[in-house]
DRENFI-959037 format. One line per field, with one value per residue (C-alpha): x, y, z; residue number from 1. Coordinates in Angstrom, 3 decimals. Layout:
px <- [X_...]
py <- [Y_...]
pz <- [Z_...]
i <- [NUM_...]
This chain:
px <- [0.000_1.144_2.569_0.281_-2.892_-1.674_-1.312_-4.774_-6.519_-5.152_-6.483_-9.541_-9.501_-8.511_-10.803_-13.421_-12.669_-12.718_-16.077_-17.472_-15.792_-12.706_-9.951_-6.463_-5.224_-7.145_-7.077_-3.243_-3.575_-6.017_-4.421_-0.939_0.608_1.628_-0.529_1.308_0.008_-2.942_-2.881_-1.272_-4.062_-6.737_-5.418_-4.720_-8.301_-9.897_-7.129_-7.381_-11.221_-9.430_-8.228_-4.750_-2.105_-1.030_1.192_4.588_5.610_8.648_10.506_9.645_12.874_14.612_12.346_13.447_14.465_16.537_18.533_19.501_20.229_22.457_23.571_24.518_26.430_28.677_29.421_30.498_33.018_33.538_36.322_34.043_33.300_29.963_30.281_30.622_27.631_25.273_26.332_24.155_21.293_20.265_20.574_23.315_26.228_25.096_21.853_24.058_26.157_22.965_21.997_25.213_24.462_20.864_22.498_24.783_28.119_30.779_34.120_36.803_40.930_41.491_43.473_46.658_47.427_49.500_48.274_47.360_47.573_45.283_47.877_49.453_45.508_45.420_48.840_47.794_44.544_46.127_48.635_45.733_44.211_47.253_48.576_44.972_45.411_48.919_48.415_49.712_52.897_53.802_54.155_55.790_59.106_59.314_61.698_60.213_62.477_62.145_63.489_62.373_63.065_62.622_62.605_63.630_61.041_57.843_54.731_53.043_51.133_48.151_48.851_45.851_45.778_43.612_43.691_41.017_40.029_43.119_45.539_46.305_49.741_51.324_54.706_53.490_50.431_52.206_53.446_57.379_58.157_61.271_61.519_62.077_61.344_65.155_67.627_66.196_68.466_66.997_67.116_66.927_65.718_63.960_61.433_60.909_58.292_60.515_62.684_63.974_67.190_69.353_68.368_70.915_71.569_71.651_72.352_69.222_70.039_70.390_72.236_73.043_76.614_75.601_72.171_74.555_76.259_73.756_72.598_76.086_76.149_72.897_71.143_73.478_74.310_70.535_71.533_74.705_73.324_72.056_69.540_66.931_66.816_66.511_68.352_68.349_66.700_63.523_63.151_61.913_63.189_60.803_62.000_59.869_60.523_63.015_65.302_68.501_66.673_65.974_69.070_70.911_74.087_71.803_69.478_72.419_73.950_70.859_70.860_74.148_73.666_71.133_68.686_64.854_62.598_59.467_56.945_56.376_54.277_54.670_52.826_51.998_53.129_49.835_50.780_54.101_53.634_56.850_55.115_53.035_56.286_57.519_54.429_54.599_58.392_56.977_54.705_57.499_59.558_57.098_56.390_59.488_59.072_63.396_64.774_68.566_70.268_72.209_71.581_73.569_71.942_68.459_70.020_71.005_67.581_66.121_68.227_66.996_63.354_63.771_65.065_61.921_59.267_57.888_58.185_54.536_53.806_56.241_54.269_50.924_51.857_53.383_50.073_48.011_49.305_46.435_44.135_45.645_45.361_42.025_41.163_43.331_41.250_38.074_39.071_40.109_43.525_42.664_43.689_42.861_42.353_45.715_44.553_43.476_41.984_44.686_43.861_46.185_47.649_49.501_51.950_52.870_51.522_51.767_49.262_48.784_46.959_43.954_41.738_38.648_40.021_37.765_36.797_40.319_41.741_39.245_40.042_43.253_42.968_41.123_43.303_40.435_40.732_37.991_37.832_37.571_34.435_32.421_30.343_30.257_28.163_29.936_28.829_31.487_31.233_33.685_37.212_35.367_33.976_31.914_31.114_27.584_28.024_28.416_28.011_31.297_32.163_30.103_26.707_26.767_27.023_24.392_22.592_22.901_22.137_19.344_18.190_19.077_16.724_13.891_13.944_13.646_10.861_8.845_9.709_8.782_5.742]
py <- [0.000_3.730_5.458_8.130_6.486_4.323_8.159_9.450_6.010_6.643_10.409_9.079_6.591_8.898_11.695_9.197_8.338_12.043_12.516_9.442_11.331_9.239_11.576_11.837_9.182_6.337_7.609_6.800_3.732_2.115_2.903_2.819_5.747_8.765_10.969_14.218_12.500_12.116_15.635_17.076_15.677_17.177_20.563_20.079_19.198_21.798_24.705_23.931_21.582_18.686_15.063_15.650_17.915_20.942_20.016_22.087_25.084_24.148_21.848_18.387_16.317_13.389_10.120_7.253_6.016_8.458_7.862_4.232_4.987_8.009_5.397_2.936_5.142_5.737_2.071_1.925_5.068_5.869_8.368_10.330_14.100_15.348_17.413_13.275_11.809_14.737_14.620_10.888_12.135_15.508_17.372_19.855_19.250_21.152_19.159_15.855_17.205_17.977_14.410_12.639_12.588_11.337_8.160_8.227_9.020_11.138_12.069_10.264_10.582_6.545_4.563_3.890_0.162_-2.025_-2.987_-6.962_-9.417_-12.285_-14.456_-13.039_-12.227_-16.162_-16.675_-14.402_-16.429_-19.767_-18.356_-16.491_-19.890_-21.011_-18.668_-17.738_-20.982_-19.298_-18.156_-15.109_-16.802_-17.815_-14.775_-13.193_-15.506_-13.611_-10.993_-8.598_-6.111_-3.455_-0.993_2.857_6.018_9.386_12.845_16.266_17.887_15.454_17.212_13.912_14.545_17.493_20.529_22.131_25.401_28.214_31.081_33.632_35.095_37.031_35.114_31.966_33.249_34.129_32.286_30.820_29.188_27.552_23.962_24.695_22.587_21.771_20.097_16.229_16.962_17.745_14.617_11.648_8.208_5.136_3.074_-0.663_-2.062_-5.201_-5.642_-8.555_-8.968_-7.540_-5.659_-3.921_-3.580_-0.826_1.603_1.355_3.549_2.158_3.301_4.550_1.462_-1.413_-4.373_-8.021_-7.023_-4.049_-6.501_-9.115_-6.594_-5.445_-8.527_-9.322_-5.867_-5.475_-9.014_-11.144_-9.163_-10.101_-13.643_-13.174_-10.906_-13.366_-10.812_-10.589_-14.385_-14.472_-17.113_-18.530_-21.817_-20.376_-17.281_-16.807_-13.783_-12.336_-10.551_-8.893_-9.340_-6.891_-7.911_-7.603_-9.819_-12.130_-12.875_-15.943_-14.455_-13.089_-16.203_-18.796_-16.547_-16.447_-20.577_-20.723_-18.322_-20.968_-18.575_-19.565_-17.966_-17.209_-17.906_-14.428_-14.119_-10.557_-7.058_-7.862_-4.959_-4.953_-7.948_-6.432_-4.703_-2.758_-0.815_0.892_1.522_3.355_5.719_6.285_7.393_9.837_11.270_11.813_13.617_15.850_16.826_18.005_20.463_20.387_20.234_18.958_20.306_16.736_13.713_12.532_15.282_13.328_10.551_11.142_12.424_9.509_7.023_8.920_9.081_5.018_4.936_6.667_4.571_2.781_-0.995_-1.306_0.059_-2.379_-5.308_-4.538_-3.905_-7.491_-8.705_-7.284_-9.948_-12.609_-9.875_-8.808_-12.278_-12.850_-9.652_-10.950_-14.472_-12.467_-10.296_-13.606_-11.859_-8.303_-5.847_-5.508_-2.070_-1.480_1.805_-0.044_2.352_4.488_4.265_6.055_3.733_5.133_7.099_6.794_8.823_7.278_4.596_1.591_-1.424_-1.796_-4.578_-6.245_-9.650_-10.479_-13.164_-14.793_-13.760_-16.064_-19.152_-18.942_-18.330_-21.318_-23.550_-24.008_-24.817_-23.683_-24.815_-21.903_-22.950_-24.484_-22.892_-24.273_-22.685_-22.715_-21.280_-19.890_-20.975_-19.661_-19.418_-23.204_-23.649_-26.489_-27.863_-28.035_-30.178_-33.064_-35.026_-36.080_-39.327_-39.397_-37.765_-40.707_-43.060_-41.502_-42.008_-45.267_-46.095_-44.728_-46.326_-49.588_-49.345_-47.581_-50.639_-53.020_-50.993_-51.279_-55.669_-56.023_-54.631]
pz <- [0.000_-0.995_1.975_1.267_1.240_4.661_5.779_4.900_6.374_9.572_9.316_9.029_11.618_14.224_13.023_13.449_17.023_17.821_16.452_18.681_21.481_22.641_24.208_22.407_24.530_24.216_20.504_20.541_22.399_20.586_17.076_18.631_17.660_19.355_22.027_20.013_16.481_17.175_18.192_15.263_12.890_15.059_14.781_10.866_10.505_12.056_10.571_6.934_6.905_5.673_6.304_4.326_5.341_3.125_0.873_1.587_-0.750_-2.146_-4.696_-3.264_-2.159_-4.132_-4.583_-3.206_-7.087_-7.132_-4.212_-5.028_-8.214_-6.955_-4.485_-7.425_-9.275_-5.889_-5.362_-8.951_-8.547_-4.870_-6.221_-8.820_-7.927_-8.061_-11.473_-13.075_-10.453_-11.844_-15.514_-14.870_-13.115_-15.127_-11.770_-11.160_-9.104_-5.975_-5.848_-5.979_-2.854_-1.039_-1.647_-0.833_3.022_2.852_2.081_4.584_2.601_3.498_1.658_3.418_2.592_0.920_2.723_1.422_0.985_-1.326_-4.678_-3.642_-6.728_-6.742_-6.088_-2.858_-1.853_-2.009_-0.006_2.224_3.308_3.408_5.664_8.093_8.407_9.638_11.462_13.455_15.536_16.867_20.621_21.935_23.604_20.409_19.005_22.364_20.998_17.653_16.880_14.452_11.848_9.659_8.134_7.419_6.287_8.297_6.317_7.984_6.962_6.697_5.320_5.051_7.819_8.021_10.469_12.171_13.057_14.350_12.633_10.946_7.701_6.988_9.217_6.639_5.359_8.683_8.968_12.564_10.970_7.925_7.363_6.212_3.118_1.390_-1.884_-1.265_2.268_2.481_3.503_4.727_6.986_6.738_9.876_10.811_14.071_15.819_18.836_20.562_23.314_26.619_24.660_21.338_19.401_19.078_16.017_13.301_10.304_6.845_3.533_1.180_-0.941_1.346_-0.646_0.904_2.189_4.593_5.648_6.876_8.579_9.584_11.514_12.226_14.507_15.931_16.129_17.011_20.061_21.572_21.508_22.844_25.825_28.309_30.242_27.265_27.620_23.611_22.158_18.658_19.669_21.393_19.416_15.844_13.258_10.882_7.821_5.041_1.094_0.736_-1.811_-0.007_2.942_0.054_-1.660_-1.945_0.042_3.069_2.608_3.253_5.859_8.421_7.740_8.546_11.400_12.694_13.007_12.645_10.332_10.533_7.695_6.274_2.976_0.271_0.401_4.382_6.919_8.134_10.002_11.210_14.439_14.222_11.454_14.369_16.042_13.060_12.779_16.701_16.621_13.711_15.624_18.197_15.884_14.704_17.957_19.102_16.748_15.694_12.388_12.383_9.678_9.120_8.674_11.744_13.836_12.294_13.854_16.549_17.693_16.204_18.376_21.369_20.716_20.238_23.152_25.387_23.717_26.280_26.338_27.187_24.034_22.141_24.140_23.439_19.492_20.070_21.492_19.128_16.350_17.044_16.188_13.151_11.475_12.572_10.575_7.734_8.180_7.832_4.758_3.401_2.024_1.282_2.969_6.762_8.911_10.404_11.925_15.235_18.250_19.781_23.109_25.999_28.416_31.544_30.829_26.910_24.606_21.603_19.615_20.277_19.219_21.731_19.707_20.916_21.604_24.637_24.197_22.434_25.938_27.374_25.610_26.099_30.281_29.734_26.947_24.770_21.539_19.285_15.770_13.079_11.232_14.345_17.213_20.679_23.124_26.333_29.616_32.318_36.115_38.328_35.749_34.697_30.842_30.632_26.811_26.678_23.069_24.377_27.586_29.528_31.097_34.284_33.048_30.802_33.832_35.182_32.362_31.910_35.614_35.237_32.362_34.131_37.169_35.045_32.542_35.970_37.795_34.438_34.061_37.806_37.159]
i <- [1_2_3_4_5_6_7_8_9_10_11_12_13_14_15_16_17_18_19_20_21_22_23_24_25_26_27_28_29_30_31_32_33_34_35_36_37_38_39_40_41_42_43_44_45_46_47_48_49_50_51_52_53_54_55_56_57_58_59_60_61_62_63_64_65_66_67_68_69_70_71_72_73_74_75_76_77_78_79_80_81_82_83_84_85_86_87_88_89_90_91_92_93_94_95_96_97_98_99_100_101_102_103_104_105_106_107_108_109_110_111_112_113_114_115_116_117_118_119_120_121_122_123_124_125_126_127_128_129_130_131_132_133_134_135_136_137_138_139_140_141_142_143_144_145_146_147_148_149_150_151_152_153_154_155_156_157_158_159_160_161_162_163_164_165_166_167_168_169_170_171_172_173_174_175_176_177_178_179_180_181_182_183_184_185_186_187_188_189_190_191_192_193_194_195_196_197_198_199_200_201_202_203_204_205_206_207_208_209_210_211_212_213_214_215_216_217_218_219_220_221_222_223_224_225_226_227_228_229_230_231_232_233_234_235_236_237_238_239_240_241_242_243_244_245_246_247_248_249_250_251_252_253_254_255_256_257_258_259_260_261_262_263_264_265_266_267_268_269_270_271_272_273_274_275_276_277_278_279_280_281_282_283_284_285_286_287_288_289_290_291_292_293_294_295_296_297_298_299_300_301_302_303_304_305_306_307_308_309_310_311_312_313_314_315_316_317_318_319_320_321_322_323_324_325_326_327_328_329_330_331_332_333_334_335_336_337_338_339_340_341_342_343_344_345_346_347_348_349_350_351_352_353_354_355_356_357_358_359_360_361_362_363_364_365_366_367_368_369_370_371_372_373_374_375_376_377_378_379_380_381_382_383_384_385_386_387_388_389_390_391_392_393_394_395_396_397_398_399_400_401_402_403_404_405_406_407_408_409_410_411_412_413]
């Protein structure tokens, strides 16, 4: 039935109650609607001397045709500007704009994320169905690396800043830019649950020879240092798909090395944790609002700020990795939401990785093991789960027992 003529029946119903003279409230309750509605039609009736409202002055709004189709067209180019999206309709551009957020859309920055072939989209989800099943202890023995690169002058990021009308070219409220962002180091370094590695300062171009070296210097002295308790035999090392971690020469050195691997598949820092390291020591240089004019001043700084990121931080990132495959698991390959909650824990200010792993947390207090593709209900009695699936050992006694002296009450008699 027309909305419209559902509207103008229910005028009618309620005038006719107010003629056989029910109050407005036992109007409402009998038609179930609204003490206030039942009200407003009243008045309309006896203002203009009839059942329908006045039709508003006005250009009447979109149709509801209209709006999926506008809709449509979105899905099919979420990057289109509303001069295209209008050139479809045969309504001008500002009329497009005005109905954008009836349907709920909003223009949002993309997310930047690597370009995901089909065939590392299907790598990727093999390896989140294996990797999902990993508790959080296993990943609390991996040592994960990186490398990045840190500009002097970063205008990646977006500066806010108060100002008014005429105020936008005042030297205090611009964002300073230098062509190429000026010089840039590129750092390696490695963080393990309970501790990190010291930051160390590579070439732009990274080849096999200065990796080695690299490991040479700065990893091998965490095994060698018997307070982290991180030795080669309990510990794991993850490495990305750089090509100078992939080589033949840096390939048969870590074997040699005896150092473990970990199973690490292409075009997957949303899985590395240290990546949220890198954009928190960012932030931290941006904030201390210096600009060294060299690269060793850059540094130098750099090696310092490492240095006061809190190791709760570092843990929780290190934590977070159950999460981040189960997201991977459920975007079977595609790219996940690495932009977690930042959330503000004691006395670091920096992001973090707070996920909503509640109820992970619980199976593992309580070594369950839950099978991907099957629900279980369970119900919790004092830090106890009990599986309700299936009967254990003694309720089938019981059972049985039962069944035993009920089949001899009924032969005696």
């Amino acid at each position: 039935m027309n909305k419209q003529i559902e509207k103008t029946v229910l005028r009618r119903i309620v005038l006719q109650y107010y003629k056989d003279g029910l109050s407005n409230r036992n109007i409402a309750k009998k038609i179930n609607t609204s003490k206030s509605n039942v009200h407003h039609i009243i008045k309309t009736y006896h203002q203009n001397n009839q059942i329908n409202a006045i039709k508003p002055p006005g250009r009447p709004g979109p149709s509801e045709r209209t709006l999926r189709r506008l809709g449509r067209q979105i899905e099919r180019t979420p990057a289109t500007v509303s001069e295209e999206l209008a050139s479809h309709m045969d309504v001008s551009a500002n009329t497009v704009r005005k109905y954008i957020p009836m349907l709920e859309y909003g223009a949002r920055i993309a997310r930047r994320k690597p370009l995901l072939s089909k065939k590392n989209k299907n790598k990727r989800r093999l390896w989140a169905n294996k990797m999902v099943k990993m508790p959080t202890d296993y990943w609390r023995k991996v040592i994960f690396s990186d490398e990045c690169r840190f500009s002097q002058f970063n205008d990646a990021y977006r500066t806010y800043v108060y100002r008014k009308k005429n105020q936008a070219y005042q030297t205090k409220r611009l964002q300073a830019t230098v062509k190429h962002n000026g010089f840039s180091v590129m750092v390696w370094g490695a963080i393990w649950h309970g501790g990190r590695s010291e930051l160390r300062l590579c070439s732009n171009s990274m080849n096999s020879e200065e990796y080695i070296n690299t490991l040479e210097t700065t990893l091998f002295p965490i095994f060698r240092n018997r307070r982290n308790k991180v030795t080669k035999r309990n510990y794991l090392f993850q490495e990305d798909g750089a090509p100078c971690h992939m080589s033949k020469r840096s390939q048969d050195f870590i074997k040699k090395s005896n150092i473990k691997k970990l199973e690490w598949v292409a075009q997957s820092p949303d899985m590395n944790p240290i990546e949220h390291l890198w954009y928190s020591l960012k932030r931290r240089l941006k904030q201390t609002k210096l600009h060294p004019s060299t690269s060793a001043g850059l540094f130098e700084l750099l090696v310092k700020l490492w240095a006061e990121l809190p190791q709760s931080l570092i843990d929780r990132l290190i934590d977070s990795v159950p999460s981040r495959f189960r997201a991977l698991k459920k975007a079977r390959g595609g790219s996940t939401s690495s932009e977690f909650k930042i959330q503000n824990r004691e006395n670091d200010k920096c992001p973090a990785a707070v996920l909503n792993d509640q109820d992970e947390v619980t199976k593992e207090n309580h070594n369950i093991t839950v099978d991907s593709d099957e629900q279980i209900e369970t119900t919790t009695i004092i830090g106890k789960v009990i599986n309700k699936a299936s009967p254990t050992n003694s309720e089938l006694v019981v059972l049985v027992l039962k069944f035993a002296i009920f089949s001899i009450l009924i032969w005696s008699c």
